[in-house]
N, C-alpha and C positions, 0 to 999 in steps of 0.2 A: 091572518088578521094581525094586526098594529098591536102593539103591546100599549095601554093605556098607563099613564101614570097619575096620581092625582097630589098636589100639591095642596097645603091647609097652608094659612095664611098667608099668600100668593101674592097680597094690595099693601103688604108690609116691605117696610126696608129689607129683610133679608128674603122673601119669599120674590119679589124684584125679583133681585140677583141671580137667585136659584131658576127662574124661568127665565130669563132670558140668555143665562148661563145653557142650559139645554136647551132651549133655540136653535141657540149657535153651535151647539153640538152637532146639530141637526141627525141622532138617534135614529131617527124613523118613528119613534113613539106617538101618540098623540098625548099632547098634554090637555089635565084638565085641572083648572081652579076650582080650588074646594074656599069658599068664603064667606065669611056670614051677610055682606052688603056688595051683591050681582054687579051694582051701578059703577065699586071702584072699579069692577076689574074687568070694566068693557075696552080699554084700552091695550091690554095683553096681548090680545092676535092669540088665543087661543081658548080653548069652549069653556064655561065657567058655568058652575053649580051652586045652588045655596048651600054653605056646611055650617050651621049654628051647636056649638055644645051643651047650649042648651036648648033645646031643642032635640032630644034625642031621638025621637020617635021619627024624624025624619031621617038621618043621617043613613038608616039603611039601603033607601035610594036614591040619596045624594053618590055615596058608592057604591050601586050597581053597575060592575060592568070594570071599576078597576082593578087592575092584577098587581100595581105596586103604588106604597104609598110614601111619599114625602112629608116628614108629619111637622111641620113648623109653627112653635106656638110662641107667645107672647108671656110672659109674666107679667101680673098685672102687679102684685107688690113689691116690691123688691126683699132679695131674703140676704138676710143677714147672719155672718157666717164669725 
């Protein structure tokens, strides 16, 4: 069986990169989008899940089934150092 990977923020500038970076890798993996709006990320060429953080009560079978995870999140404030 394919090692499944799952990707969060996948319809983002760096979550882009990071899939179609392992694409081209071409791993053997199957990838899956973890995101909270299905519609961006029908363009990926690869199988996409609803992942909302808020929304917890879903998220356990959003990931059922993946064995590794790519966790890429967004900062919504910027923090100041």
């Amino acid at each position: 069986m394919k090692m499944k990977i799952g990707i969060t923020g996948a319809t983002g500038l760096l979550g882009q990169l990071v899939v179609e970076k392992l694409k081209k890798k071409n791993t053997g993996a199957n990838l899956v989008a973890l995101v909270r709006n299905p519609a961006k990320a029908e363009g990926l060429g690869i199988e996409v899940r609803k992942f909302d953080y808020e929304q917890p009560e879903a998220l356990p079978e959003a990931l059922e089934g993946i064995d590794s995870l790519i966790f890429i999140k967004m900062l919504r404030k910027p923090i100041h150092l």
